[in-house]
N, C-alpha and C positions, 0 to 999 in steps of 0.2 A: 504494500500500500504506500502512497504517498500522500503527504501531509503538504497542503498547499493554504496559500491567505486565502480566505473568501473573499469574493467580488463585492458582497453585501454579507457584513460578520453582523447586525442586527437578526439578517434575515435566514444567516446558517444557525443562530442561537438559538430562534425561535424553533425552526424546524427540529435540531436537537433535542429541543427542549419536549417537545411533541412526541419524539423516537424514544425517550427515557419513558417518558407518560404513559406511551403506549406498552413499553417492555417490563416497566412496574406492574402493572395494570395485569396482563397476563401472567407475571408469575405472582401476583397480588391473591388473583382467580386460585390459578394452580394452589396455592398453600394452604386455602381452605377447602379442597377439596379435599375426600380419603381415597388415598390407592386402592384400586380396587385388590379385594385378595387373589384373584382366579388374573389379574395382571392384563383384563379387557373389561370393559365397561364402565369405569371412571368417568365417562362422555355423558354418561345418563343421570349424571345430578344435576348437570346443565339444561336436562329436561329435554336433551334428545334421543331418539329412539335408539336400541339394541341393533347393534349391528347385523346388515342384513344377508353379508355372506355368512357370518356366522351362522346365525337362523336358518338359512335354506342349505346349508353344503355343510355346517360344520367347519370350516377353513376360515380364517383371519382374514379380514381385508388389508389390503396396504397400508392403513390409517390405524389399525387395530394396535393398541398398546400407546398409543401415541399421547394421550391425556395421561395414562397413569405413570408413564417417563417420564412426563413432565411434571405429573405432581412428586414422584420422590426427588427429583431435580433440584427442583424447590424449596424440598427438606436436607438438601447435599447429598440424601442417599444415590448416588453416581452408580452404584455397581447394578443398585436395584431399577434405577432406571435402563442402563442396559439391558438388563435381563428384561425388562418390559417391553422394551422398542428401543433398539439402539438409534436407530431414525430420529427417535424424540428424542432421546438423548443429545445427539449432535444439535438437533434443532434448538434444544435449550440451550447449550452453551453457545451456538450463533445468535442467539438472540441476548443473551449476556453480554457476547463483545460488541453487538452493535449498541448497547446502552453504555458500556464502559469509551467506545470510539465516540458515542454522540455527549460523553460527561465531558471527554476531551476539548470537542467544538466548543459546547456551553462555556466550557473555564476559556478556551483560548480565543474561540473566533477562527481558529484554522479548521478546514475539513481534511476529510480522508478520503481519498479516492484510489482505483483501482487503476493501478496499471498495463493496461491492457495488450499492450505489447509484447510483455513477460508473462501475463496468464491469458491464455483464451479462452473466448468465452465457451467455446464449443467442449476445450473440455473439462472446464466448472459444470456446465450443461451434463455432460457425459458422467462424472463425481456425482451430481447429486441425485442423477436416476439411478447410478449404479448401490449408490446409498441406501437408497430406497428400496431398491428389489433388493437387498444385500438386507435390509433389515426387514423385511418382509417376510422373507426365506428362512430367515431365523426364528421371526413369531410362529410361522407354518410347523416350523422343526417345534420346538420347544412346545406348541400348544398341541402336536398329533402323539410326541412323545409321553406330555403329562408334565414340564418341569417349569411351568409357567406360573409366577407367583404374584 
């Protein structure tokens, strides 16, 4: 990343300011929430329905464990969130450092941006779908074997 002056540092504040709001806010959510024990449906205190690959096949959807990694997240339990949904796992901690890069702006007025030169975007693209089916395939494994918690 690179760390540049803003064009308008009022206006990179404010937006930071908004990025922390918003990354508060969901892990704000997440801590009041309980992990679910069975390490899927955590989503349905939020008053949304029961997963519905779950329900019709028996098999996890890609999204499945995803609230309850985020809510041990939350609590620091790291390992526990793994084992939920490594997917959520990672997504917690990038939502971490873009509150800790967006406390940066607020204090300094400098932003962060992506050099895109040196990363492409094809395969950050490439990374986080491989992430995704990469923790997907794990909740599949872990929920057909029994060691989902």
């Amino acid at each position: 990343m690179l760390e540049a002056e803003a064009e308008r540092p009022l206006v990179a504040r404010a937006l930071a300011a908004a990025v922390i709001g918003g990354c508060v806010l969901l892990f704000a959510v997440a801590s009041r929430l309980e992990p679910a024990a069975g390490g899927i449906g955590t989503h349905e205190q939020l008053g949304l329905p029961p997963c519905g690959m779950m329900m019709l096949w028996g098999v996890p959807c890609p999204t499945c464990g995803m609230t309850t990694a985020f809510t041990h997240a939350a609590r620091g339990r790291l390992a526990s969130a793994f084992h939920a949904q490594p997917a959520g796992l990672a997504l917690a901690i990038a939502i971490g450092l873009a509150a800790i890069a967006a406390g940066g702006t607020l204090v300094t007025g400098r932003t962060y941006r992506v050099n895109w030169f040196r990363l492409s975007p094809t395969g950050v693209g490439f990374g986080v779908v491989g992430l995704l089916l990469g923790g997907w395939v794990y909740k599949i494994v872990t929920t057909l074997v029994g060691t989902t918690r």
